[in-house]
C-alpha positions in Angstrom: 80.8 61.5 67.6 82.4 58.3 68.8 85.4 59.8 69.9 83.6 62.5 71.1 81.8 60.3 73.4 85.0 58.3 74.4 86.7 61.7 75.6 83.5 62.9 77.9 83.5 59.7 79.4 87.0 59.2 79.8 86.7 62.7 81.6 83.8 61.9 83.5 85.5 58.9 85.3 87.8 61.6 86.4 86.2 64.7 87.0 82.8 63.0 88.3 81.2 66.8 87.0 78.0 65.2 85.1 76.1 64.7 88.3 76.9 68.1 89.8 76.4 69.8 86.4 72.9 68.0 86.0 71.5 69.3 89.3 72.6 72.7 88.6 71.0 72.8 85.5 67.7 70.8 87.1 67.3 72.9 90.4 63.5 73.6 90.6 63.0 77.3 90.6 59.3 79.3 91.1 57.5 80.1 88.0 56.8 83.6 88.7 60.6 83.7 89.7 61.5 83.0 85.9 61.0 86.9 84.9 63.2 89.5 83.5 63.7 90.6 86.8 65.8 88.0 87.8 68.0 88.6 85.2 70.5 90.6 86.7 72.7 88.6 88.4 73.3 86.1 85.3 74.2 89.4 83.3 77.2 90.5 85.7 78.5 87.2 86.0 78.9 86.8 81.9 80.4 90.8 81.9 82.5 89.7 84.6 84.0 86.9 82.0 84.4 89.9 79.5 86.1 91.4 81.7 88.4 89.0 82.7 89.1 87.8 79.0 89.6 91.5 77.9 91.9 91.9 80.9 94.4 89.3 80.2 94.7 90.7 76.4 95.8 94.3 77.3 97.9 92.7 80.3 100.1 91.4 77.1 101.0 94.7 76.2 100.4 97.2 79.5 103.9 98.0 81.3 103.0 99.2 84.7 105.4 101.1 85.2 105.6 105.5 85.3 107.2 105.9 82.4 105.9 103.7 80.4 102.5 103.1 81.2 100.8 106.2 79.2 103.1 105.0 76.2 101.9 101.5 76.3 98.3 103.0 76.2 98.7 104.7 73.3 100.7 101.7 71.7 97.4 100.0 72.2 95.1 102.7 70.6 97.1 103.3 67.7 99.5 100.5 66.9 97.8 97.3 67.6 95.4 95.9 65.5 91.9 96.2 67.2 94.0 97.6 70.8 91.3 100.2 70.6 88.6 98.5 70.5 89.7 95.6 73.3 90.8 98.4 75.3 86.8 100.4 75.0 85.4 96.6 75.3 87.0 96.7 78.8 86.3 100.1 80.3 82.5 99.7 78.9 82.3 96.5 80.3 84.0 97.8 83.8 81.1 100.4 83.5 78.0 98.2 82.6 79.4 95.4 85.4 78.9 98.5 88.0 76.0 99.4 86.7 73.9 96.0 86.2 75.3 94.9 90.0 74.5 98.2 91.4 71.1 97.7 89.8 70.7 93.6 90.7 71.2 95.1 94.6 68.5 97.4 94.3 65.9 94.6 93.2 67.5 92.3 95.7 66.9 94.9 98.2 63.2 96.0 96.7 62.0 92.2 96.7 62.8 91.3 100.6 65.7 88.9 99.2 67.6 89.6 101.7 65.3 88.5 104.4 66.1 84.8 106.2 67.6 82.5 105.3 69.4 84.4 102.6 71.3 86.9 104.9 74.5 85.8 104.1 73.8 85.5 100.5 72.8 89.7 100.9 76.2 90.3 102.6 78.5 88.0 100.1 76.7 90.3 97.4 77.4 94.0 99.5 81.2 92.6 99.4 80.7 92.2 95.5 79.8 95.5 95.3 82.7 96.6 96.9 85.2 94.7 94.9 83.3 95.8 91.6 83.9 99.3 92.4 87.1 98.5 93.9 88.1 97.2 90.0 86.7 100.3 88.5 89.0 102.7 90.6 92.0 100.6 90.0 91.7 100.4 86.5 90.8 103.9 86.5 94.5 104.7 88.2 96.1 102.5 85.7 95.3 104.7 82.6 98.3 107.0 84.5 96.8 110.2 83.1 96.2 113.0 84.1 92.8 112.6 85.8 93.8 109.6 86.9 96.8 111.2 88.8 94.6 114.0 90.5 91.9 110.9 91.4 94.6 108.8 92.9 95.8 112.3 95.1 92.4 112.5 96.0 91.8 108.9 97.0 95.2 108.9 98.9 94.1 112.6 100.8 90.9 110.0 101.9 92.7 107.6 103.1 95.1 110.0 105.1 92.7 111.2 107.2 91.5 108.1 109.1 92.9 108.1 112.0 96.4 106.6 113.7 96.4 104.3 110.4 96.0 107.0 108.0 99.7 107.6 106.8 100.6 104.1 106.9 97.6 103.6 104.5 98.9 105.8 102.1 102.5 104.2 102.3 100.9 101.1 101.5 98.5 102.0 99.0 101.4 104.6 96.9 104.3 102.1 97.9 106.0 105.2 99.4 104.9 108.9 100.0 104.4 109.7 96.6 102.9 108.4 93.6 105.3 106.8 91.0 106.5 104.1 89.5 105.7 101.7 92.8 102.4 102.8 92.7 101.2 101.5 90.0 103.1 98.6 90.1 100.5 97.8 93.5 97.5 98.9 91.5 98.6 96.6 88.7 98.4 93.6 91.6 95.0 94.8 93.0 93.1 95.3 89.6 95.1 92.1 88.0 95.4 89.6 90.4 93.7 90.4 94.5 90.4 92.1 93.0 89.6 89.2 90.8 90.8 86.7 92.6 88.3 87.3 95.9 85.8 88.3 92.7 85.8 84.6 91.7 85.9 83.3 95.1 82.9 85.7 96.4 81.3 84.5 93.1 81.4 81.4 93.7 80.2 81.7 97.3 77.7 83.3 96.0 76.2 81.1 93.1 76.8 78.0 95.7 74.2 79.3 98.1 71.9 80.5 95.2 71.5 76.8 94.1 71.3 75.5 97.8 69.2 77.8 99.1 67.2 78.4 96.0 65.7 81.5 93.8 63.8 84.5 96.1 60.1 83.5 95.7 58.1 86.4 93.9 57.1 89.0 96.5 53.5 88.5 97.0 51.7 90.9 99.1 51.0 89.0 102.3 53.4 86.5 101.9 55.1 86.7 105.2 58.8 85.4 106.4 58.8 83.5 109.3 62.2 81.7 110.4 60.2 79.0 112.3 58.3 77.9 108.9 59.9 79.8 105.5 62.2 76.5 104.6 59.1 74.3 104.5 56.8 76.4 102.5 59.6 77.4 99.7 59.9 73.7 99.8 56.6 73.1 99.1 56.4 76.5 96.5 58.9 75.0 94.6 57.4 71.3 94.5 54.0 72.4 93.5 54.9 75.3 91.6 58.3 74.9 90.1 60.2 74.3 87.1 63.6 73.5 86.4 66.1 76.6 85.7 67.0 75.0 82.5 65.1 75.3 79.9 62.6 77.1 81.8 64.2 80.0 83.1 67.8 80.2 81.1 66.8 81.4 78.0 65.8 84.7 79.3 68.9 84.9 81.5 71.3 83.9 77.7 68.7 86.4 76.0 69.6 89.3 78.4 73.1 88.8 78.7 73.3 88.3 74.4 72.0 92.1 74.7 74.5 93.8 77.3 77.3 92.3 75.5 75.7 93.4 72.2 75.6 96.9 74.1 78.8 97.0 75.0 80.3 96.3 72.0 77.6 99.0 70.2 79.4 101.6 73.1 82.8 100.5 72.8 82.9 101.2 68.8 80.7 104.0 69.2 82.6 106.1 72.0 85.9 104.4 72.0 88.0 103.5 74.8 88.6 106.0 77.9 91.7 108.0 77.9 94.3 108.3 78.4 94.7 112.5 78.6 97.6 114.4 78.6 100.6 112.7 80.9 100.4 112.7 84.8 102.0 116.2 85.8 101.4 117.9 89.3 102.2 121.1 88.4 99.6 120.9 85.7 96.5 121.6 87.7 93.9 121.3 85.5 90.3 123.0 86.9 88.3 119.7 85.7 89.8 115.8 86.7 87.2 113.8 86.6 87.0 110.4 88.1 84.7 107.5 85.6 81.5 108.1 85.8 80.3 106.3 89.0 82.4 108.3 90.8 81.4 111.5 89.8 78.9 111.8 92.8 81.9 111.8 95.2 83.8 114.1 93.1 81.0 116.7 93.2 80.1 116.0 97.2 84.0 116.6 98.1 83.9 120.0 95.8 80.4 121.0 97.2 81.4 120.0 101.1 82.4 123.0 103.6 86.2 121.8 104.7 85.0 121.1 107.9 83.0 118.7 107.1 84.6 117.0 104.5 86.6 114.6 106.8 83.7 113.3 108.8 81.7 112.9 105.5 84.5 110.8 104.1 85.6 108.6 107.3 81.6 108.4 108.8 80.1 108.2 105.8 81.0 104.8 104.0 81.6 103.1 107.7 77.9 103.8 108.5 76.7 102.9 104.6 78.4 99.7 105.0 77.5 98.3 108.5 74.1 99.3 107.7 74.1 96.8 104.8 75.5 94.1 106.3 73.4 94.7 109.7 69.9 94.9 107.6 69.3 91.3 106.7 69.6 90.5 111.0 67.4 93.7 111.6 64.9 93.1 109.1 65.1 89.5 108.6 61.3 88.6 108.9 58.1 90.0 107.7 56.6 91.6 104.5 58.7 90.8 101.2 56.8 92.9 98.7 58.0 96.6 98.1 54.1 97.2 97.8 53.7 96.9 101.6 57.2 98.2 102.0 57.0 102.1 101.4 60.0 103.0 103.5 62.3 100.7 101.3 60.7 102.1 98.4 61.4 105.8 99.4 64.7 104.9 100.4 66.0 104.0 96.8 64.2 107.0 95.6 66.0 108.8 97.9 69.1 107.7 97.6 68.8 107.3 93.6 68.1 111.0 93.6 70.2 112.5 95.5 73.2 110.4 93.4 71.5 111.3 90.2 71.7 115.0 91.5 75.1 115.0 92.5 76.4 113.6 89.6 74.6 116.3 87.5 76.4 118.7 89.4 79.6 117.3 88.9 79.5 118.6 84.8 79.3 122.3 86.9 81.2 121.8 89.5 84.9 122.3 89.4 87.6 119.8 91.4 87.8 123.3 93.6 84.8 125.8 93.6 87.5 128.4 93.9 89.9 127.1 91.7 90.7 130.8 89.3 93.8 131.7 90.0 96.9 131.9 87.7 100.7 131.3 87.8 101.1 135.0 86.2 99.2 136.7 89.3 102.6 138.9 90.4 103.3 138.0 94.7 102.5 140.9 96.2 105.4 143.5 97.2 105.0 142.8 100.7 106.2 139.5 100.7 109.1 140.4 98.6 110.5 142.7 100.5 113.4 142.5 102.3 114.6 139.1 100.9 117.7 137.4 100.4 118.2 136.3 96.6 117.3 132.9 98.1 114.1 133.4 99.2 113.6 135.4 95.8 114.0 132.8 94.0 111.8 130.6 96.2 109.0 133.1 94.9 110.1 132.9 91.1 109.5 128.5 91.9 106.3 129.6 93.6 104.7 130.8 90.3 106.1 128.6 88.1 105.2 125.3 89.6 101.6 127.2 89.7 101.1 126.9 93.4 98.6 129.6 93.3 96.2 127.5 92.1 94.9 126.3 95.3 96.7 128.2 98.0 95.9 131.9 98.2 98.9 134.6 99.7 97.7 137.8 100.0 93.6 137.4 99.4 94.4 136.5 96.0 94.6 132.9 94.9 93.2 129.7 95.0 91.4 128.5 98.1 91.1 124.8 97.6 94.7 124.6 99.8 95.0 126.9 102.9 96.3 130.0 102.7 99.9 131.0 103.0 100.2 134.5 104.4 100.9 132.7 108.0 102.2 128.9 106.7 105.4 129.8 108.8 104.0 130.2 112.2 102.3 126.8 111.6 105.0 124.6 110.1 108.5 124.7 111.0 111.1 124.6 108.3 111.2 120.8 108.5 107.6 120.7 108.0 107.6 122.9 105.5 110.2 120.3 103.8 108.5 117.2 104.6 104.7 118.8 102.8 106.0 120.1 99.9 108.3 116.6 99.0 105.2 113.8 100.4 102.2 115.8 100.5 99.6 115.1 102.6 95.7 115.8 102.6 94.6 117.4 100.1 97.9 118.2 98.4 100.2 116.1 96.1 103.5 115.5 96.7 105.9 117.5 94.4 109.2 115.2 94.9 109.9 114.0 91.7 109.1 117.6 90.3 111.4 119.9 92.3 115.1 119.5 92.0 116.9 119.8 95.3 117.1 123.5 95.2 114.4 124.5 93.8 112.4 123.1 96.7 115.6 124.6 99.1 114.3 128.1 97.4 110.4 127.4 97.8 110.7 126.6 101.5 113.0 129.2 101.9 110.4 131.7 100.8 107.9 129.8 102.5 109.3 130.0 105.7 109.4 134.1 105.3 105.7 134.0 105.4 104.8 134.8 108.9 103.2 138.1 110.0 105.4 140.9 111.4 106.3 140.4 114.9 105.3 136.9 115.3 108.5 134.6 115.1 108.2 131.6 112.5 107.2 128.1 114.3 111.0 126.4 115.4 111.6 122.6 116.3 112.6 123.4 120.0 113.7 120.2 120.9 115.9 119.8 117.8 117.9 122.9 118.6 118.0 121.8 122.5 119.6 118.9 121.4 122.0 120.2 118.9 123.1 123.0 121.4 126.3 122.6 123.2 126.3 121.9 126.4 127.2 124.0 129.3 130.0 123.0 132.4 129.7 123.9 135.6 132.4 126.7 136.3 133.0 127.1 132.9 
C-alpha cells in the first residue's frame, strides 16, 4: 500500500488529475435527475470502449485489402481461438451503440434537453449520431461480402447523384471508379482511424459541457425555460435539491451498462458474428443484399420509391433531416420542457418510430428490385440477333452470361431495376457505352475487373446494335469533326 501511495503521489505532482477527477465525480446533479432514464448516455460511452478494444483485436489479423479481406474473415471465425466470438462481440456492440444512442436522442428530444443553454450540447450529440452510423456502414463494407458489395454500389449510386460534386464523391469514397482493392483500403481509414478519432473528440466535447453545464432537470409540467433566468434557478435546483453524481447517481449508470454488456455478450454467443457471405461478385446478383439492420429502412424506401423520385428522396431527404436538428434547439429553445405539455413532440417520435418500424418490416418482403425475376437463360429475342456480325454475337452470348438481364429488360422481358435496352444506342454513344459498363454509374456497378478486354469489346458491340430501325445510333460529333481530314481550298 506504501508504494502504492508513493506512485499516485509521485503521479499526482505531475498529472495534477486528483482535483479535476474529484469535481467530476462531486458535480451536484438533481435528485429526480438520478433515474433510469438518464442512463443512456453512460451506456454508449462504455459500448463505445467495447468497441474500440474489440476493434484493435480484429485490426491484428484483418488485411484490408480485395483479396484478402474475405479470407482474413474467415481466418478469424475458424482458425483463431475465440476470433468468432470477438468478431460477434464487435458487430453486436456496433448494433447496440446505434441502438442505445438512437434511443438516448429520443429522450433527450422527449425531455426539452435540448432547450437553452444546452443547444450546443443537442447538436455535438446529432453529429454523434452521424458518426455512429457512419461506423456501422463502414464496418459493414469491410466484411467485403457479398451484401456488403451490392450496399457499397448502392451507397456510391447515392452519392453520385448529388450534384456537380457527385462523381468526384464517388472517386474519393471508391479511390477510383470502381470498387477494389483501394476501396477498402479508405474504408479501413474511416472505420479505423477518422470515425473514432472525431468519436473521441465529439465525446469529449460532449461530456465537458455535461459537467459544466450540468444534468437536464426532470421535466416538470410548468416548469418553463426562460434564457433571462434558467442559469440561476438550475443553480438554485441543484443547491437545494442536489446530490453528488457519485455515489448517488453512478450506480445505476455502472448497473445499466453491467447489463448491455452482459447483453451483448448473451447475443454475440448466441447468434454469432455477421457474415461474411459468399465473395464479392457483380455478376452474381443475388435478389436479397441486405444492409445491417438499421439500415434496412433505407433499403426498403429505395426498393418501394417510383424512380423518379428516388433522387430527390435521397439528396432532400437527409439535408432537410439534418438542418432540422441542428436548427431546433434555436427554434425551440424556450418554453415547456415536459413531453406532457408537448403533444406535437410526442406524435412526432410516434411518427417517425412507426413509419421506420414499418419500413423495416417491409424490407424481409421486399426485394433489392421489386422486379428483379429475370434469368441469364431467358434466350435474346431473334430480332436483335439478326443480321449481326459474329462480333456483336458474341456480345450477346457475354450479355447472358454476366446475367445482365437481371435488371435491364430488352424486349419487355427482363429485369426492370436498370433501364431498358431496346433503345440504349440512341442514348449513349459507343464511348458511353464503354465508359458505363467499365465505371458504372447510378444505380449500376461497374464491371471492370470482371470483363476482359474483349469481352466488354463484344458487349458494347452488341449494345451499340440496339437502336430501333431507322433511327441512327447516338455518334460523338465533335470527335469525328476533329479526327476528319481537313479540306484545301482548290483542292
Amino acid at each position: 500500500m506504501r508504494v502504492i501511495s508513493q506512485v499516485g503521489l509521485w503521479l499526482e505532482r505531475r498529472l495534477q488529475l486528483a482535483a479535476a477527477t474529484r469535481e467530476t465525480a462531486e458535480h451536484r446533479v438533481p435528485r429526480n435527475t438520478a433515474s433510469w432514464f438518464y442512463v443512456f448516455g453512460s451506456a454508449a460511452l462504455v459500448v463505445f470502449m467495447l468497441q474500440i478494444a474489440t476493434g484493435i483485436l480484429l485490426a491484428l489479423v484483418y488485411v484490408p485489402s480485395a483479396a484478402e479481406a474475405w479470407s482474413s474473415l474467415q481466418v478469424l471465425n475458424h482458425d483463431i481461438a475465440l476470433g468468432w466470438f470477438i468478431r460477434a462481440l464487435h458487430g453486436w456492440g456496433s448494433n447496440f451503440m446505434v441502438a442505445i444512442v438512437l434511443i438516448h436522442m429520443v429522450q433527450v428530444f422527449l425531455f426539452g434537453a435540448y432547450k437553452f443553454p444546452r443547444e450546443l450540447t443537442w447538436i455535438v450529440g446529432v453529429f454523434l449520431l452521424l458518426m455512429t452510423l457512419g461506423m456501422a456502414f463502414s464496418g459493414q463494407v469491410l466484411r467485403f461480402d457479398q451484401d456488403a458489395y451490392w450496399g457499397l454500389g448502392i451507397g456510391a449510386s447515392i452519392a453520385s447523384r448529388v450534384p456537380i460534386l457527385g462523381p468526384a464523391t464517388v472517386r474519393l469514397m471508391l479511390g477510383g471508379p470502381i470498387i477494389a482493392g483501394a476501396t477498402l483500403s479508405r474504408f479501413f481509414a474511416l472505420h479505423v482511424f477518422a470515425i473514432p478519432g472525431l468519436l473521441i473528440v465529439l465525446v469529449g466535447l460532449h461530456l465537458l459541457m455535461v459537467l459544466k453545464l450540468g444534468i437536464n432537470e426532470w421535466p416538470m409540467p410548468g416548469r418553463i425555460v426562460k434564457r433571462a433566468t434558467y442559469t440561476a434557478d438550475y443553480e438554485e435546483l441543484v443547491k437545494k435539491d442536489g446530490a453528488p453524481f457519485v455515489p448517488y447517481a453512478v450506480w445505476k449508470d455502472i448497473f445499466f451498462a453491467a447489463f448491455i454488456l452482459l447483453a451483448v455478450a448473451a447475443c454475440a454467443v448466441y447468434f454469432g458474428p455477421f457474415g461474411p457471405s459468399g465473395r464479392p461478385d457483380p455478376t452474381i446478383i443475388q435478389t436479397a443484399p441486405r444492409p445491417d439492420y438499421f439500415f434496412l429502412w433505407l433499403y426498403a424506401l429505395l426498393s418501394l420509391l417510383p424512380p423518379s423520385l428516388e433522387t430527390p428522396a435521397l439528396l432532400v431527404g437527409p439535408v432537410v433531416v439534418i438542418l432540422g436538428l441542428i436548427l431546433l434547439p434555436f427554434l425551440f429553445g424556450e418554453g415547456e420542457k415536459s413531453w406532457r405539455r408537448r403533444p406535437i413532440a410526442v406524435l412526432s417520435i410516434l411518427l417517425v418510430a412507426v413509419s421506420l418500424g414499418t419500413l423495416t418490416h417491409l424490407s424481409g418482403y421486399t426485394p433489392w428490385s421489386p422486379h428483379m425475376n429475370a434469368w441469364s437463360g431467358d434466350p435474346v429475342p431473334e430480332r436483335f440477333l439478326k443480321g449481326t456480325t459474329a462480333l456483336e454475337r458474341q456480345g450477346a452470348l457475354v450479355f447472358q452470361v454476366k446475367q445482365c438481364r437481371n435488371c435491364h429488360s430488352l424486349g419487355e422481358l427482363g429485369g426492370q431495376r436498370g433501364p431498358t435496352l431496346d433503345s440504349v444506342a440512341v442514348r449513349l454513344t459507343r464511348d458511353q457505352l464503354i465508359r458505363q459498363v467499365i465505371q458504372g454509374g447510378g444505380n449500376m456497378p461497374a464491371y471492370g475487373k470482371n470483363l476482359s478486354p474483349a469481352e466488354t469489346a463484344a458487349l458494347v458491340a452488341f449494345l451499340a446494335t440496339l437502336h430501333p430501325p431507322g433511327q441512327l445510333p447516338a455518334r460523338n460529333w465533335a470527335l469525328e469533326e476533329s479526327q476528319a481530314p481537313a479540306v484545301v481550298p482548290g483542292r
